[in-house]
TORKOL-4160 file (C-alpha; in steps of 0.2 Angstrom, whole numbers, padded with zeros to 4 digits, m for minus):
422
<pt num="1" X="m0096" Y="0143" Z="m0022"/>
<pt num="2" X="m0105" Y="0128" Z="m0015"/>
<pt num="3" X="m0095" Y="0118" Z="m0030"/>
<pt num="4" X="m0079" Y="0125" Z="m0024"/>
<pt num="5" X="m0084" Y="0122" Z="m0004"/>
<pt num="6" X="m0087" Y="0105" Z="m0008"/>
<pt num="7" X="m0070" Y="0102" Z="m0017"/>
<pt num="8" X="m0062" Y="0108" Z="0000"/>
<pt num="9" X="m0072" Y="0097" Z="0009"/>
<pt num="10" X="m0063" Y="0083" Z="m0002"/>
<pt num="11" X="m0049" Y="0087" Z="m0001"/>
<pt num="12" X="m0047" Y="0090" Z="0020"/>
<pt num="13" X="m0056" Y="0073" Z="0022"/>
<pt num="14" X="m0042" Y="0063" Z="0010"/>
<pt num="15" X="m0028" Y="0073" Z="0022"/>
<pt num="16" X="m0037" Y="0072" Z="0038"/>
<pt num="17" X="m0048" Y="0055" Z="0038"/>
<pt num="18" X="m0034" Y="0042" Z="0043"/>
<pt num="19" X="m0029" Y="0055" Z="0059"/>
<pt num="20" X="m0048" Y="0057" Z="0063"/>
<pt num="21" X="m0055" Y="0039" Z="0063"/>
<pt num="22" X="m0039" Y="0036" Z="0074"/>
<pt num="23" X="m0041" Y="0046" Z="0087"/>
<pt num="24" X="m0060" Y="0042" Z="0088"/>
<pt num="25" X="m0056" Y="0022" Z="0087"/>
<pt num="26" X="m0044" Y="0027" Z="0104"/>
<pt num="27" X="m0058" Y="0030" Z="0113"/>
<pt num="28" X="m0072" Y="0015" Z="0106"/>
<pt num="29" X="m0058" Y="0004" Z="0103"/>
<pt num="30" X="m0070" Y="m0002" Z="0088"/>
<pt num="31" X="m0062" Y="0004" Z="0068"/>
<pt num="32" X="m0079" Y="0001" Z="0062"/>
<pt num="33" X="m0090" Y="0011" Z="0074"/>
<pt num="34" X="m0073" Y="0025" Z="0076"/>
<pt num="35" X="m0076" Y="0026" Z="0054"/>
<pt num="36" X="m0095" Y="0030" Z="0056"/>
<pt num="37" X="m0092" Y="0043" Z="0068"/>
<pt num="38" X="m0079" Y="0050" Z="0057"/>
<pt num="39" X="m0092" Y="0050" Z="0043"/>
<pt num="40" X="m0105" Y="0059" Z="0057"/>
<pt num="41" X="m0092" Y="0072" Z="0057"/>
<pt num="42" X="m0089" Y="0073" Z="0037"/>
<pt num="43" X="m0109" Y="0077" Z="0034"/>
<pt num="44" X="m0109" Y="0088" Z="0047"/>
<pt num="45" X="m0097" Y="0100" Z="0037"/>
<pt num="46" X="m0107" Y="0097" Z="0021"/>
<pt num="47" X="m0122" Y="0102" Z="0031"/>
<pt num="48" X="m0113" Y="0119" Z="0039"/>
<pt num="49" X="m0099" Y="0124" Z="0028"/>
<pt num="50" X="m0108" Y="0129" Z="0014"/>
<pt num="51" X="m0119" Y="0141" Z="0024"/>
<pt num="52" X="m0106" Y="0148" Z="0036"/>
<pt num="53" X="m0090" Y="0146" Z="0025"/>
<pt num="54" X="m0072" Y="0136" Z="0029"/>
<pt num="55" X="m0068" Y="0136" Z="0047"/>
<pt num="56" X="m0049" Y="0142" Z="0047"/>
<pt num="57" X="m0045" Y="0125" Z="0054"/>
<pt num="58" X="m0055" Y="0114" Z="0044"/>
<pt num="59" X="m0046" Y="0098" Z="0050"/>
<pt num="60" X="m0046" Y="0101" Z="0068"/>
<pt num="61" X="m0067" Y="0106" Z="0067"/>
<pt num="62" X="m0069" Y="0089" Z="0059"/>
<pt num="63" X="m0058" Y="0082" Z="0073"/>
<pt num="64" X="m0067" Y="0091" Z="0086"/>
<pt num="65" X="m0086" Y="0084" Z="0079"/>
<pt num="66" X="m0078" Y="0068" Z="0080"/>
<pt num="67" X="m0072" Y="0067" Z="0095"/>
<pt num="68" X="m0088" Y="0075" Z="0101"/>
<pt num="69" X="m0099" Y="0062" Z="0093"/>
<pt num="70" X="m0088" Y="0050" Z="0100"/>
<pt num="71" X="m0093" Y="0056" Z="0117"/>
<pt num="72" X="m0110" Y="0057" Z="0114"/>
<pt num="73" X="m0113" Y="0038" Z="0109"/>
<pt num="74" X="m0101" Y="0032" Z="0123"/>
<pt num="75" X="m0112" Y="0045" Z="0138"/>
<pt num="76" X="m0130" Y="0037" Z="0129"/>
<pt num="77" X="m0122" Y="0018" Z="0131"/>
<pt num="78" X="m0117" Y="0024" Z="0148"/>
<pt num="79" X="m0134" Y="0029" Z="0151"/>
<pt num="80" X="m0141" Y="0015" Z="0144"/>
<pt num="81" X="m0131" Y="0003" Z="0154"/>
<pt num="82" X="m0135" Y="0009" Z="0170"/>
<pt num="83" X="m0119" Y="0013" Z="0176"/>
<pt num="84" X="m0120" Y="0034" Z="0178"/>
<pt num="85" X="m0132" Y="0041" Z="0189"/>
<pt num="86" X="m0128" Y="0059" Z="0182"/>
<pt num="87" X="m0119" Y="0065" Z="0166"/>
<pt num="88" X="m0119" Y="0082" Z="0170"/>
<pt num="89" X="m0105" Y="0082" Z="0182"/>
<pt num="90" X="m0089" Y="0091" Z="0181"/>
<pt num="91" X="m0074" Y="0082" Z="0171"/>
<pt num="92" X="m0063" Y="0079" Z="0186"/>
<pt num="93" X="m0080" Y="0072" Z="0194"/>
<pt num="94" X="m0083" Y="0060" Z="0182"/>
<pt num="95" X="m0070" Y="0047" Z="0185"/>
<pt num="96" X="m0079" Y="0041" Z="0201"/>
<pt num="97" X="m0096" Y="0038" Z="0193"/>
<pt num="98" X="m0093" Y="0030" Z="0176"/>
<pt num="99" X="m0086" Y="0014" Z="0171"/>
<pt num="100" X="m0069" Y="0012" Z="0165"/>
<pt num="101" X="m0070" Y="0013" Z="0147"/>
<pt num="102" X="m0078" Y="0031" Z="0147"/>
<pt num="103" X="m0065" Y="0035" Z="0157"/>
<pt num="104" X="m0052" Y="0030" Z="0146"/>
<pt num="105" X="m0062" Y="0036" Z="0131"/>
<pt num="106" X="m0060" Y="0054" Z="0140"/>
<pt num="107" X="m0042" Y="0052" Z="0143"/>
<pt num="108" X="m0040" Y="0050" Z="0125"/>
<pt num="109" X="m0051" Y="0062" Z="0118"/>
<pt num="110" X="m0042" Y="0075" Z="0130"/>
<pt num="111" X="m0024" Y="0067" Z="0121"/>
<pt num="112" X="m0016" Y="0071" Z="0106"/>
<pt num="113" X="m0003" Y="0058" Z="0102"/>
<pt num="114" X="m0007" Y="0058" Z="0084"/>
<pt num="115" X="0008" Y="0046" Z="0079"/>
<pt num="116" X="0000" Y="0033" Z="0091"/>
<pt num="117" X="m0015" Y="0031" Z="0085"/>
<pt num="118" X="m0011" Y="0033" Z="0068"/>
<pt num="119" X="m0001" Y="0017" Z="0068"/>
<pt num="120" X="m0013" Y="0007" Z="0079"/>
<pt num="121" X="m0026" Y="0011" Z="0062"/>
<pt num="122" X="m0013" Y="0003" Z="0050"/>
<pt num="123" X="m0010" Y="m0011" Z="0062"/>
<pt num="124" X="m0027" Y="m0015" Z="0064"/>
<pt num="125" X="m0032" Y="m0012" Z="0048"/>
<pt num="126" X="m0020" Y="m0027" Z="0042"/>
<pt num="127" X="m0021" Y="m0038" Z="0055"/>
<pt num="128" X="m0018" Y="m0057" Z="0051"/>
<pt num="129" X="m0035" Y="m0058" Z="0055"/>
<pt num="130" X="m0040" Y="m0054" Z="0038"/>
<pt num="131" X="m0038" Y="m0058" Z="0022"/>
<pt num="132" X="m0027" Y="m0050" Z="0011"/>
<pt num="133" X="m0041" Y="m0043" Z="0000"/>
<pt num="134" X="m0049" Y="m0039" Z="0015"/>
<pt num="135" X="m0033" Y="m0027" Z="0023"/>
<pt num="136" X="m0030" Y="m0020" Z="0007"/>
<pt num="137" X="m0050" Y="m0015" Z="0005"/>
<pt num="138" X="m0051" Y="m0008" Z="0022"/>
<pt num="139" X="m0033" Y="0000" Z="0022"/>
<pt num="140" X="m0036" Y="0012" Z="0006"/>
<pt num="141" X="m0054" Y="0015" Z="0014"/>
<pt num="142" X="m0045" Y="0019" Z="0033"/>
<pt num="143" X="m0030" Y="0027" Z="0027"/>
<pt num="144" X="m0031" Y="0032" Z="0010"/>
<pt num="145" X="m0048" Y="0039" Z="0013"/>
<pt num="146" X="m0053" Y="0031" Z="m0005"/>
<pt num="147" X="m0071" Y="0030" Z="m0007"/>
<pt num="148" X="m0079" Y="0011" Z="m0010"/>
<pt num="149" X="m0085" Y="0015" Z="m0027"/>
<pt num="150" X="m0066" Y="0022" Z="m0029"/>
<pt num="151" X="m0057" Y="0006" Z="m0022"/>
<pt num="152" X="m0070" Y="m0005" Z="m0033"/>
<pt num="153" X="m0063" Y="0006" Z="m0049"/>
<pt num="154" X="m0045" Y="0001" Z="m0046"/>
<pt num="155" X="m0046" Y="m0015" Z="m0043"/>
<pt num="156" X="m0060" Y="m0019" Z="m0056"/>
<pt num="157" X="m0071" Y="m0026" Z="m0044"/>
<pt num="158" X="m0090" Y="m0022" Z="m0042"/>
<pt num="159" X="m0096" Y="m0010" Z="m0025"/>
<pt num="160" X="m0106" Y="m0020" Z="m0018"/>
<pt num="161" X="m0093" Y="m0033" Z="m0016"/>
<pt num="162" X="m0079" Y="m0019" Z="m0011"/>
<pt num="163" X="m0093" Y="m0014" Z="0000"/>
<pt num="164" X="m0097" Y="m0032" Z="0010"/>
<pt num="165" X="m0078" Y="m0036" Z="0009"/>
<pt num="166" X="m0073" Y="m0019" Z="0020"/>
<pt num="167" X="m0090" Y="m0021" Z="0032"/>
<pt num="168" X="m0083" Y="m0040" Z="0036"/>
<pt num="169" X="m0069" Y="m0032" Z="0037"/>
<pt num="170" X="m0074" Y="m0019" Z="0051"/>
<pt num="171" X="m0085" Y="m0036" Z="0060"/>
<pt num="172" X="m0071" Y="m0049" Z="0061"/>
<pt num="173" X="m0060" Y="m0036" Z="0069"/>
<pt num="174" X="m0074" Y="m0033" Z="0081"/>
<pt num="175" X="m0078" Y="m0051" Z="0081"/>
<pt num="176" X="m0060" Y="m0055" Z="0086"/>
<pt num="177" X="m0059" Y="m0041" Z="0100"/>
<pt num="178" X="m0044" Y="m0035" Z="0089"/>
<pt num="179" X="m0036" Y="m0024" Z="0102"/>
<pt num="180" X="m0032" Y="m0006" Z="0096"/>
<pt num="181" X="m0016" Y="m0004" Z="0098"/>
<pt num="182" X="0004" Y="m0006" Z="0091"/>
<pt num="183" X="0010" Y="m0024" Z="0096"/>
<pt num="184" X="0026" Y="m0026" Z="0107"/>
<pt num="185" X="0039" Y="m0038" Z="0104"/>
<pt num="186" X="0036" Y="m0054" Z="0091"/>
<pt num="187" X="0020" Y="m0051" Z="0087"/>
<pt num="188" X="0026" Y="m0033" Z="0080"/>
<pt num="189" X="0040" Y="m0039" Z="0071"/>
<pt num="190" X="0024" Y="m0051" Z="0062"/>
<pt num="191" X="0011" Y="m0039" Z="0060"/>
<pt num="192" X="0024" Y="m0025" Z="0053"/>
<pt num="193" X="0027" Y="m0038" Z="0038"/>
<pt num="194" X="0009" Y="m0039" Z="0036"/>
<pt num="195" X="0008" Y="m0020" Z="0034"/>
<pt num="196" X="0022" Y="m0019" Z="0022"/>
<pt num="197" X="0015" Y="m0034" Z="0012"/>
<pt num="198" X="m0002" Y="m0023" Z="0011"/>
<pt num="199" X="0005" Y="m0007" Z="0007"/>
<pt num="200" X="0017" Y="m0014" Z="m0006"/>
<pt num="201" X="m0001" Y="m0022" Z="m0013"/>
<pt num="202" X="m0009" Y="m0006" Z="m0016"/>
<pt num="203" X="0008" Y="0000" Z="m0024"/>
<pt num="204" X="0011" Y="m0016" Z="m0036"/>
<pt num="205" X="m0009" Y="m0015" Z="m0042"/>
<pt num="206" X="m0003" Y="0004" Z="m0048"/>
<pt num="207" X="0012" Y="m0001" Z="m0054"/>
<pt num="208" X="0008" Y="m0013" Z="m0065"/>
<pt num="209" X="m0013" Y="m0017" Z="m0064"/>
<pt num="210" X="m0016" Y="m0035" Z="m0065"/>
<pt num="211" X="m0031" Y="m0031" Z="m0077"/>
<pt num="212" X="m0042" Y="m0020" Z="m0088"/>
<pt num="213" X="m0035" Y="m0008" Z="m0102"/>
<pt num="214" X="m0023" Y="0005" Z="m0093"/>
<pt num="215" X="m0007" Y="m0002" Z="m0091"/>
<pt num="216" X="m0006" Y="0007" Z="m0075"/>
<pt num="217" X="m0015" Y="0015" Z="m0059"/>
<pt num="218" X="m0005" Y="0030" Z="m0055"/>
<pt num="219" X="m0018" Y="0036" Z="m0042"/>
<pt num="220" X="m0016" Y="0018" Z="m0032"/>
<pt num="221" X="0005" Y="0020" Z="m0032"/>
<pt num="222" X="0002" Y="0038" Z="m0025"/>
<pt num="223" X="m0007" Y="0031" Z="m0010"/>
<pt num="224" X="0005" Y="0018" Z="m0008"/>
<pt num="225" X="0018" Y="0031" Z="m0005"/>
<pt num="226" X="0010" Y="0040" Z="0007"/>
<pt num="227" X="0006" Y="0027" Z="0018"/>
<pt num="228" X="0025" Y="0023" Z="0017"/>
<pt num="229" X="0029" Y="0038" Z="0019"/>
<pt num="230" X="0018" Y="0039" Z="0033"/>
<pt num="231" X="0022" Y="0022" Z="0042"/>
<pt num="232" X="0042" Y="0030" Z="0039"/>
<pt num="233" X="0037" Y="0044" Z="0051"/>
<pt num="234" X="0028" Y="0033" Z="0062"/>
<pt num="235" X="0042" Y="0018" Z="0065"/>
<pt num="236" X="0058" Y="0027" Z="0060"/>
<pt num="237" X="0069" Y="0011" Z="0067"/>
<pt num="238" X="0061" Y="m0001" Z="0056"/>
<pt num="239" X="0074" Y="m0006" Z="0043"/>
<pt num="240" X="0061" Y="m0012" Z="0029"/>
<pt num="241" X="0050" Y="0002" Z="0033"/>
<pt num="242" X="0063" Y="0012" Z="0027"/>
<pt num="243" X="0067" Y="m0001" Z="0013"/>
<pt num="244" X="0047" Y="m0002" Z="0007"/>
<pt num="245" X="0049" Y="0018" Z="0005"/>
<pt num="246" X="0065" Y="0017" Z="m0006"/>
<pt num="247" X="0059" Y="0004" Z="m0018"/>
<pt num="248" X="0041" Y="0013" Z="m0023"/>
<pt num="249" X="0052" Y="0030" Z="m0022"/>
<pt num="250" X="0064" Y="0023" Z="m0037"/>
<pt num="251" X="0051" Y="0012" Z="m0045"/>
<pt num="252" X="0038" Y="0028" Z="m0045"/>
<pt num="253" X="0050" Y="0038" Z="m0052"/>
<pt num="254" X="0050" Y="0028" Z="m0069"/>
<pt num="255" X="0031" Y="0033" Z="m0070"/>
<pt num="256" X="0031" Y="0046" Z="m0084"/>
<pt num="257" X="0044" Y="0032" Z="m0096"/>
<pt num="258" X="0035" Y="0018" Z="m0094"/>
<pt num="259" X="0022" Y="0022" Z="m0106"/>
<pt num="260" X="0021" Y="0030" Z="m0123"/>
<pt num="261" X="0009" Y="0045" Z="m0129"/>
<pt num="262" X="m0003" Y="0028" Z="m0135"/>
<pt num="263" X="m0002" Y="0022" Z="m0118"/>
<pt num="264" X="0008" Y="0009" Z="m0122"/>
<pt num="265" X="0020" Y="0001" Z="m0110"/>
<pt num="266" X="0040" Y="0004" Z="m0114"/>
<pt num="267" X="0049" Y="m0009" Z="m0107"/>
<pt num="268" X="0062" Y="m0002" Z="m0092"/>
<pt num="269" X="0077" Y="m0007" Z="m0104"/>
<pt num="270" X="0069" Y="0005" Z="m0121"/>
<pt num="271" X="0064" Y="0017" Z="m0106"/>
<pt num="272" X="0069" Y="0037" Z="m0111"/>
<pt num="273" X="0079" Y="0039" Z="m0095"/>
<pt num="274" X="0078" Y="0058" Z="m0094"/>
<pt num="275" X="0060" Y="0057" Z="m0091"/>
<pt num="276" X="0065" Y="0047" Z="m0073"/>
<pt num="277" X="0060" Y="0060" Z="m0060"/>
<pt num="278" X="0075" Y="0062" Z="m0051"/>
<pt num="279" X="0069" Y="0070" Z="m0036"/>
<pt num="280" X="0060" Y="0053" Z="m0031"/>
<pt num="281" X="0075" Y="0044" Z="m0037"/>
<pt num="282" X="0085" Y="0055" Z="m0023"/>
<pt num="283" X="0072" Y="0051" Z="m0010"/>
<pt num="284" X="0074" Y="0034" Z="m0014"/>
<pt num="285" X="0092" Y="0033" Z="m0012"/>
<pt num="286" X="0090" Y="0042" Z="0002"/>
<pt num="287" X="0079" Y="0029" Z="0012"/>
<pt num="288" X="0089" Y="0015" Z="0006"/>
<pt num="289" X="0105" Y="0022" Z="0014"/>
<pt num="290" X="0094" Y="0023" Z="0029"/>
<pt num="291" X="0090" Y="0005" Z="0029"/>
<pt num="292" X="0107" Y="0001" Z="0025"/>
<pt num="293" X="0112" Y="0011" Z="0042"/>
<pt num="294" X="0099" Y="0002" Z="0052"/>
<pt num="295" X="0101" Y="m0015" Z="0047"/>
<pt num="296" X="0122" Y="m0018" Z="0054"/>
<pt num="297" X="0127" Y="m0032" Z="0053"/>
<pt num="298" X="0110" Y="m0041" Z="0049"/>
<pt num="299" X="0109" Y="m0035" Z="0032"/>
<pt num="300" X="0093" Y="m0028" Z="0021"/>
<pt num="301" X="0077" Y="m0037" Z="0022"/>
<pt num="302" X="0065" Y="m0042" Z="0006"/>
<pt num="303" X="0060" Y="m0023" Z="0003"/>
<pt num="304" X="0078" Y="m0016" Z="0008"/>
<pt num="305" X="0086" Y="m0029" Z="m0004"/>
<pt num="306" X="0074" Y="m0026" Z="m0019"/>
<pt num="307" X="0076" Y="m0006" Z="m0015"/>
<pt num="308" X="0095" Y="m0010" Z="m0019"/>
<pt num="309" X="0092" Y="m0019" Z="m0035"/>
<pt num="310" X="0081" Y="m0004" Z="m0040"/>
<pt num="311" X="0095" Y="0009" Z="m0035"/>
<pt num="312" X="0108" Y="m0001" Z="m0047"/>
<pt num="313" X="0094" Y="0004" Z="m0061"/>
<pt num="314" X="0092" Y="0021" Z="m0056"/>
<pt num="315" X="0110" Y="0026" Z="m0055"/>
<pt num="316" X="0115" Y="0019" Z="m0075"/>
<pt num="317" X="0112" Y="0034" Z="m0084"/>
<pt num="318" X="0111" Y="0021" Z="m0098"/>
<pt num="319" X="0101" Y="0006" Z="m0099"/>
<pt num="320" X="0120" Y="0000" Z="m0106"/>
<pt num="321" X="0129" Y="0007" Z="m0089"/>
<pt num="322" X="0118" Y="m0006" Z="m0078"/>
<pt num="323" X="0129" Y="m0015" Z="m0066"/>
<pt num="324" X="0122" Y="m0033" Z="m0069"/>
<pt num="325" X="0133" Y="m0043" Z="m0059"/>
<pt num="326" X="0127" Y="m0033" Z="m0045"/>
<pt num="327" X="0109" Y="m0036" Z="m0048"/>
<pt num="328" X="0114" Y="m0055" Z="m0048"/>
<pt num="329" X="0121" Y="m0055" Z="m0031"/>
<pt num="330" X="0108" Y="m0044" Z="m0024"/>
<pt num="331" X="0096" Y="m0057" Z="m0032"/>
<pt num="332" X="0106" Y="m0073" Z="m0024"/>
<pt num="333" X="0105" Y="m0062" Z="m0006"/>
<pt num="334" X="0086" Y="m0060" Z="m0010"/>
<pt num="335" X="0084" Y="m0080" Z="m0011"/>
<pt num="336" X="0093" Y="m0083" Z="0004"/>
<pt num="337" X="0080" Y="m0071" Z="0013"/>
<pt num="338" X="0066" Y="m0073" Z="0005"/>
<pt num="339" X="0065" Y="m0089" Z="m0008"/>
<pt num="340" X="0052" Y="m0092" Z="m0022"/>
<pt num="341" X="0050" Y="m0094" Z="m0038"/>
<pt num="342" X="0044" Y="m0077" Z="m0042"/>
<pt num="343" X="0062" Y="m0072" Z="m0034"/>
<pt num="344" X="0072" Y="m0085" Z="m0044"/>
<pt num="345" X="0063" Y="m0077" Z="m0062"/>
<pt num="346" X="0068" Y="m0063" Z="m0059"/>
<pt num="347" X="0085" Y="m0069" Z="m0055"/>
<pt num="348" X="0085" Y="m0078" Z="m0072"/>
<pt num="349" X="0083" Y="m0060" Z="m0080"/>
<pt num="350" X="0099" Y="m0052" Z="m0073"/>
<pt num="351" X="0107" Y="m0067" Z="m0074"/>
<pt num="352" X="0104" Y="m0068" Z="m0094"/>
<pt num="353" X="0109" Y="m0050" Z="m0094"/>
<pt num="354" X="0127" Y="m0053" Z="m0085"/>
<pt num="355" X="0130" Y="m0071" Z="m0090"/>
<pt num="356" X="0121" Y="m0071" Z="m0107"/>
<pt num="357" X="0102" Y="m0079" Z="m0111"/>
<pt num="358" X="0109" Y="m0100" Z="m0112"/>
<pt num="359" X="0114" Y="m0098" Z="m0095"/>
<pt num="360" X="0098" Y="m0091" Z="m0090"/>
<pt num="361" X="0086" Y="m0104" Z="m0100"/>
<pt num="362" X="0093" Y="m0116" Z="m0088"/>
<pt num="363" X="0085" Y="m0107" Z="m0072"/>
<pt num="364" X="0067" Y="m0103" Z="m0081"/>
<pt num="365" X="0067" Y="m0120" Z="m0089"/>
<pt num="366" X="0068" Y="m0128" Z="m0070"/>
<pt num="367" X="0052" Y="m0117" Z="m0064"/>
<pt num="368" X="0040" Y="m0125" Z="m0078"/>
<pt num="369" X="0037" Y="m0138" Z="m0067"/>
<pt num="370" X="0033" Y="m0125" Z="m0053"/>
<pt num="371" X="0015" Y="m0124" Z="m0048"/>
<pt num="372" X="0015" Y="m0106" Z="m0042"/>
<pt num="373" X="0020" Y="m0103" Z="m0058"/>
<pt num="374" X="0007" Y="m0113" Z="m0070"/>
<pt num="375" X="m0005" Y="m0096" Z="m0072"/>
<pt num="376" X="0010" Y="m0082" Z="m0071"/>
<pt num="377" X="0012" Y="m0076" Z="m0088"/>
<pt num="378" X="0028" Y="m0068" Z="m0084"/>
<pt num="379" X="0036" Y="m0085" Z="m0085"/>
<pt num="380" X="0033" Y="m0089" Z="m0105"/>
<pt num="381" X="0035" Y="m0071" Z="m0105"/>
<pt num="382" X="0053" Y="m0073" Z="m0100"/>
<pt num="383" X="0057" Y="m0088" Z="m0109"/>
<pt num="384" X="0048" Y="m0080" Z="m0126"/>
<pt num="385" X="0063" Y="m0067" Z="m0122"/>
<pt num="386" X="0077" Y="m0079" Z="m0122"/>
<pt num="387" X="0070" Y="m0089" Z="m0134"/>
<pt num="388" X="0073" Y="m0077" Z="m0147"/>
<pt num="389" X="0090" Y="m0071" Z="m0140"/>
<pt num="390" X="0095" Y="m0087" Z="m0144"/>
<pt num="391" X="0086" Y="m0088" Z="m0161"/>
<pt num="392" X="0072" Y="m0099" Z="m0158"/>
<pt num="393" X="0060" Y="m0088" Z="m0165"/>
<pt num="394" X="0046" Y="m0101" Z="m0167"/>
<pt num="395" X="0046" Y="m0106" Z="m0150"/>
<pt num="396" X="0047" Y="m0090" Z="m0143"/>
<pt num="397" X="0033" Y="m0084" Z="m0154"/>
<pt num="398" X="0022" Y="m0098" Z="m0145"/>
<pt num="399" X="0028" Y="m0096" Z="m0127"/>
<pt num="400" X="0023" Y="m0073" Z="m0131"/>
<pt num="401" X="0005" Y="m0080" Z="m0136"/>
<pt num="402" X="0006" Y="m0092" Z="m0120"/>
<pt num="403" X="0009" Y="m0078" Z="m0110"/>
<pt num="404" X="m0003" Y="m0066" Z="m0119"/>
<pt num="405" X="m0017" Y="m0077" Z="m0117"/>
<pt num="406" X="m0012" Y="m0078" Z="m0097"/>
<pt num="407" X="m0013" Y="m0060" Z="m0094"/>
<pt num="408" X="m0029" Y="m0049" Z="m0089"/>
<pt num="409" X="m0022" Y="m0031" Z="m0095"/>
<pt num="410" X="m0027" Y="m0025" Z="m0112"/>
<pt num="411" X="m0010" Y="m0015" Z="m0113"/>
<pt num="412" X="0001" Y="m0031" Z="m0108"/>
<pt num="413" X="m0008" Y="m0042" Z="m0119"/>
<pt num="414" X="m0006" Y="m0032" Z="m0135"/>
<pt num="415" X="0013" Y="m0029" Z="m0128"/>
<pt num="416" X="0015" Y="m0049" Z="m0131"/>
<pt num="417" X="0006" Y="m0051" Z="m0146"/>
<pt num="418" X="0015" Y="m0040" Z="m0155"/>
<pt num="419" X="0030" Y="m0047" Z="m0148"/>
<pt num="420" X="0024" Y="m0062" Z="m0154"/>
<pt num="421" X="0023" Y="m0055" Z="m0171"/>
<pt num="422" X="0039" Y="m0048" Z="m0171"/>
């Protein structure tokens, strides 16, 4: 009984965290003080669940406690600043006795404007202010409602240092008197890319892991999703918000392909297509004709155009039936955007599929001299691949070793050598 109560417990606090801490950081107006409350609230449901049973609304008694803490810390620092002679007054009393901020604090906690908040957490939790380490940390703790020991797990880190990163975190926002709020205007438009940027973080880590033996995090790409699924919801006129979705819909639904029963990684052209989940692949088509609506006469952003690269793969039934050419000229719109190396490699690969592996060799061998790219093991990777298109097998077989040697994940590195071998 108690094992199965404290399953519950998990499971209403990975649903309702993010919506909880919001709402109480409304009224602090402080993400690390509104997260402790939160987790007030959480072992007070450990403490009485178990002895009186589930409530029939187990998210809104955790939302109530909250709040209820909430008010209990800002009346003792009313108290304690000397600016309430009473607390016992009436509500509608209050207002002429307490300072502004416990006032507002009320306001809130009487509100429900769940969207509002909600969005405020994912701004501030990837605010410039940090690093990007430091978003992502405290994004999957916020949001995701991923334990520390859980975040340090899937991205091979130790907890203590998970742990420090996400309390520095919580202190440079308050620091920084980060204001808790959605931005207007410019600073929106900036902000949103670094919320995109983050979330597509989480998602990449799960998609392909940067190191360790599992070729990939599936639990990491699921919280990905939902947080663009989320953000989707939350902003439903933002064109890449909509183009995020649509690209970790499509590449998500290659999941169950993209290893074999060793745990081996199938690369997307050897790939067993029927086992492509095609209910994400209509999802995702679905939010990419969305962007495409919303973005007129400006075209796709990074994430729409990427989303439409994705959508060309999705819709061959064959790895044969893949419209190439189109890949290319999405990849030309994509450097125009947004140019880099990273861009222009993988413009190399559809350009060696349409226009053959000579033509390609040309791009990849201009990016040697890149420096973003001296430690990317994609890069010999690559041109290990066109190498032995074009039957130079011995060079090809150094540039797999080069690559394998570059790489941190167990399952890639085998990939290469044997690559190499072959």
């Amino acid at each position: 009984m108690r094992e199965a109560i404290d399953h519950a417990i998990t499971a209403v606090w990975r649903i309702e965290s993010a919506k909880i801490i919001a709402a109480v950081a409304r009224m602090v107006r402080d993400v690390g003080l509104a997260e402790e409350l939160a987790q007030d609230a959480l072992l007070a449901a450990l403490e009485h669940w178990p002895l009186d049973g589930l409530p029939d609304k187990p998210g809104a008694w955790l939302m109530t406690t909250a709040k209820n803490r909430a008010l209990d810390r800002l009346r003792q620092s009313a108290l304690h600043a000397r600016k309430q002679e009473e607390l016992g007054l009436d509500l509608a009393a209050l207002g002429q006795h307490v300072q502004p901020d416990f006032v507002d604090a009320l306001d809130a906690a009487r509100q429900d404007d769940i969207g509002d908040e909600l969005l405020s957490l994912i701004f501030t939790a990837c605010h410039p202010v940090l690093s990007t380490e430091a978003r992502v940390a405290l994004t999957l703790r916020l949001l995701g409602g991923l334990t520390t020991e859980e975040i340090a797990r899937a991205f091979l880190s130790s907890e203590p240092t998970i742990a420090q990163r996400i309390v520095r975190a919580k202190r440079a926002l308050t620091a920084a008197r980060v204001p808790f709020e959605v931005p207007r205007g410019p600073e929106r438009a900036e902000r949103l890319a670094s919320v995109l940027e983050v979330v597509y973080l989480i998602f990449n880590e799960g998609y392909a892991a940067t190191a360790g033996e599992d070729w990939m995090r599936p639990a990491l790409c699921e919280e990905a999703l939902r947080l663009g699924r989320v953000l989707a919801g939350l902003a439903p006129e933002e064109r890449e918000v909509h183009g995020l979705v649509a690209l970790m819909e499509i590449q998500a639904s290659r999941t169950r392909a993209r290893s074999d029963a060793q745990g081996r990684p199938v690369l997307l052209l050897e790939q067993d297509r029927s086992h492509w989940d095609l209910l994400l692949i209509r999802r995702g088509l679905a939010a990419l004709a969305r962007a495409e609506a919303l973005a007129g006469l400006g075209g796709l952003g990074i994430y729409g155009l990427q989303a439409a690269i994705a959508a060309c793969h999705a819709r061959a039934k064959r790895a044969q039936d893949t419209d190439w050419h189109e890949i290319v000229a999405r990849y030309d719109a994509l450097a125009q955007v947004s140019p880099s190396p990273v861009v222009e490699l993988n413009r190399a690969v559809a350009v060696s599929m349409a226009f053959g592996p000579a033509a390609a060799l040309e791009i990849v061998d201009a990016l040697l001299r890149e420096p973003a790219l001296l430690n990317y093991h994609w890069l010999p990777s690559v041109r290990g691949d066109l190498l032995a298109k074009l039957g130079r097998h011995a060079e090809a077989r150094q540039e797999f070793k080069r690559a394998a040697g570059l790489t941190r994940n167990e399952r890639e590195r085998a990939l290469l050598l044997a690559r190499a071998e072959a």
